[in-house]
C-alpha positions in Angstrom: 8.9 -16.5 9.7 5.5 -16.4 10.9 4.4 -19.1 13.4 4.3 -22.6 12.5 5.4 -22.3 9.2 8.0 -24.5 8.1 11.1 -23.3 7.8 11.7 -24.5 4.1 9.0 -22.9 3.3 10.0 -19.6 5.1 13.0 -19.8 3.2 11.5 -20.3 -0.1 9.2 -17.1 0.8 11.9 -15.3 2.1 14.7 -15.5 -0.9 11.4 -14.9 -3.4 10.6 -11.6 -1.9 14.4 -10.6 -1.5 14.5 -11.3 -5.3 11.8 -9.1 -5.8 13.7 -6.1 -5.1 15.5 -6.3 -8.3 13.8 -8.7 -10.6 10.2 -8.1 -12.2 7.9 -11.0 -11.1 7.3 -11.9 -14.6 11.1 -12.6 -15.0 11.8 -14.5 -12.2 13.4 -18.0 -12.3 12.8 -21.0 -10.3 16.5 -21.7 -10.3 17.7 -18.4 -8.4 14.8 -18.7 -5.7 16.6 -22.4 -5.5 19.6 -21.6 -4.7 19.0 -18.5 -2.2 16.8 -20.1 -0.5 18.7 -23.8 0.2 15.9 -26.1 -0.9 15.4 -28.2 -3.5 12.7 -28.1 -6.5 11.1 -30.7 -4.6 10.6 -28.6 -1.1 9.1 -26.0 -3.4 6.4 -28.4 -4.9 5.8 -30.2 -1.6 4.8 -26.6 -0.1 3.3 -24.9 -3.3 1.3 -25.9 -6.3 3.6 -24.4 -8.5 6.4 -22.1 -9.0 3.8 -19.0 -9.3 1.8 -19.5 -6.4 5.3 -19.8 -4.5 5.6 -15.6 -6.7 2.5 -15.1 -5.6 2.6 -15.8 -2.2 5.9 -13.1 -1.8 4.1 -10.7 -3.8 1.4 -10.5 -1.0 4.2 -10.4 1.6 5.7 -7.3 0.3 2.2 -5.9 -0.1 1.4 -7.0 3.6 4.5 -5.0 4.3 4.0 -1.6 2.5 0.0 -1.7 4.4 1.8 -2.1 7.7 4.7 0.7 7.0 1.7 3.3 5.8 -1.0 2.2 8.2 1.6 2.8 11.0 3.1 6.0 9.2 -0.3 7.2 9.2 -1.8 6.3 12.4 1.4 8.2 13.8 0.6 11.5 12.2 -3.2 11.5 13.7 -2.3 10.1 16.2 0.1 12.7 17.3 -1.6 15.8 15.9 -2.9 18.4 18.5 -4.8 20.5 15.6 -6.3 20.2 12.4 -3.0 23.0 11.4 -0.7 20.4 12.5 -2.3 17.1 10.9 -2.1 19.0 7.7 1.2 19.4 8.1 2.1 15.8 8.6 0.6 15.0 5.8 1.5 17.7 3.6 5.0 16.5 4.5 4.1 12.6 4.2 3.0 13.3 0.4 6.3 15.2 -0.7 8.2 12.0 0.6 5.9 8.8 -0.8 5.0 10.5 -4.1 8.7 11.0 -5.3 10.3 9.7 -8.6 12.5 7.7 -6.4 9.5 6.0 -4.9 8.8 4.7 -8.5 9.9 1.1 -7.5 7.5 0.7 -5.4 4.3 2.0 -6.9 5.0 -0.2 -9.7 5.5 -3.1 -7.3 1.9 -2.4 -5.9 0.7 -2.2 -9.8 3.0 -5.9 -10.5 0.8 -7.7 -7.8 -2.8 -6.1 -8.6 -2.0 -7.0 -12.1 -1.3 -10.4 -11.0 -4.8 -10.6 -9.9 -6.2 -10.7 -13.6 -8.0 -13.7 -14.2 -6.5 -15.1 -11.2 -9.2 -16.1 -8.5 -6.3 -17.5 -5.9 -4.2 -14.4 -6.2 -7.5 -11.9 -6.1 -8.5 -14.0 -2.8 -4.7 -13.6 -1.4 -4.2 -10.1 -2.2 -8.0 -8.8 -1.7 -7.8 -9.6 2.2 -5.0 -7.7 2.4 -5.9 -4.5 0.0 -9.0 -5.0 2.4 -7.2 -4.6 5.5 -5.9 -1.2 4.0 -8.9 0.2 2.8 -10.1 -0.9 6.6 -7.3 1.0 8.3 -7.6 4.3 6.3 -11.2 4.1 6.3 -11.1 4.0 10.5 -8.4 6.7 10.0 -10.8 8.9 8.7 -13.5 8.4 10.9 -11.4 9.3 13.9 -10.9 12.8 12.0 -14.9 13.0 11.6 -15.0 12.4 15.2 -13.1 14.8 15.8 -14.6 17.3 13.7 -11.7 18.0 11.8 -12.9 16.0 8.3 -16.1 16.7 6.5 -18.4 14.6 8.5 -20.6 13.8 4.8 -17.6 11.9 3.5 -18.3 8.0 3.6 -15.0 6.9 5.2 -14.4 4.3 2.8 -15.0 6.0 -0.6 -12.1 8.8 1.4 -10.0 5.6 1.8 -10.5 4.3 -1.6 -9.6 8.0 -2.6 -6.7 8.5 -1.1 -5.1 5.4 -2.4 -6.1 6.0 -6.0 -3.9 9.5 -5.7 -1.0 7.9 -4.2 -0.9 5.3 -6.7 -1.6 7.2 -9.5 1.6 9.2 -10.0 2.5 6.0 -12.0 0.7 7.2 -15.1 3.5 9.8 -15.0 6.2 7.6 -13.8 5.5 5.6 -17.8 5.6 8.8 -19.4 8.6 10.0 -21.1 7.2 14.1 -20.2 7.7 14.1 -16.5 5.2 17.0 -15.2 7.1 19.0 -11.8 6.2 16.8 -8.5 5.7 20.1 -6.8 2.6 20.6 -8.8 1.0 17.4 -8.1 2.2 18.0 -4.0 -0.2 21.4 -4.2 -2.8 19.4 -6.0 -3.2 16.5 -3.0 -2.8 19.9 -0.5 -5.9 21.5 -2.0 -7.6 18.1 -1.8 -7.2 17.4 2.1 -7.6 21.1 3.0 -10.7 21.8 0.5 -12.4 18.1 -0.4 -11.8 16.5 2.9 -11.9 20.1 4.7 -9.3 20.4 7.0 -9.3 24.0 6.0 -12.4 24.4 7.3 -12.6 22.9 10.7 -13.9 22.3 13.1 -16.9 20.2 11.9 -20.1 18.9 13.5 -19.0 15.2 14.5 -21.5 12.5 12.3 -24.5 11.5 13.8 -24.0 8.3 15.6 -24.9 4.9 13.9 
């Protein structure tokens, strides 16, 4: 619950994003929030506009969550890395766990609540700040590598961001697909793109000129 916030409308939030886990947002009912949560249709109406800004508002939860699991995940591996042999390793090992079949659910939970932006300017302003925050945090991500002269120092950090989200979502194209290509192939694909197109391979790199 964060700080301040009522605690009916914590618990509306709360059971929402619990039901999430197994129930599309497009099927969910008012009634089953209801009753996990212990409140009333009134409580949810006195602390949202309407049952789908109460969706809404869980859906950018959940997406808060995943930024602050990868962010973290991520800031780890650099953190922690000695040489540009060893941050390619991290994340050589990071894509052969986040891009498996069995994370399916959640790339398509990330899809569910971009989706949910569609001609929907409160949802768009909800979700943006946070999609924002991620680009934010990989983009800084990167330009610690350039720093360091381990990442090509031409690269504008946030195109790289925007980048490297697009390939980690994008295994959902095959995730719809009833031909399933070998994951293995798409691992070696995202290898050859940090080592060669972000050039870890071939560092070190002159730092970028100071702004």
């Amino acid at each position: 619950m964060a700080k301040g916030e009522h605690p009916t409308r914590a618990a509306l939030v709360a059971a929402t994003v619990h039901l999430l886990d197994t129930t599309p947002a497009v099927n969910l009912q008012i009634e089953p929030v209801i009753k996990a949560a212990g409140a009333s249709v009134s409580s949810l109406y006195h602390f949202f506009a309407d049952f789908r800004e109460l969706v809404e508002t869980a859906q950018v939860v959940r997406f808060s969550r995943f930024v602050d699991v990868n962010v973290g995940l991520l800031t780890t591996i650099v953190n922690k890395s000695r040489t540009p042999q060893e941050l390619r390793a991290g994340l050589s090992q990071v894509t052969r766990s986040s891009h498996t079949p069995e994370m399916r659910h959640l790339r398509m939970d990330r899809i569910e609540a971009i989706n949910a932006t569609a001609g929907n300017p409160r949802m768009t302003e909800a979700l943006g700040a946070e999609q924002l925050r991620l680009t934010r945090a990989l983009a800084e991500l990167v330009g610690t590598l350039q720093t360091r002269g381990w990442m090509r120092p031409d690269l504008d950090p946030m195109a790289a961001s925007v980048l490297i989200q697009a390939y980690t979502l994008g295994t959902v194209v095959n995730d719809v697909s009833p031909e399933q290509m070998d994951p293995e192939h798409y691992y070696v694909m995202i290898d050859l793109l940090v080592e060669h197109v972000f050039g870890l391979s071939q560092a070190p790199w002159d730092p970028p000129p100071k702004a």
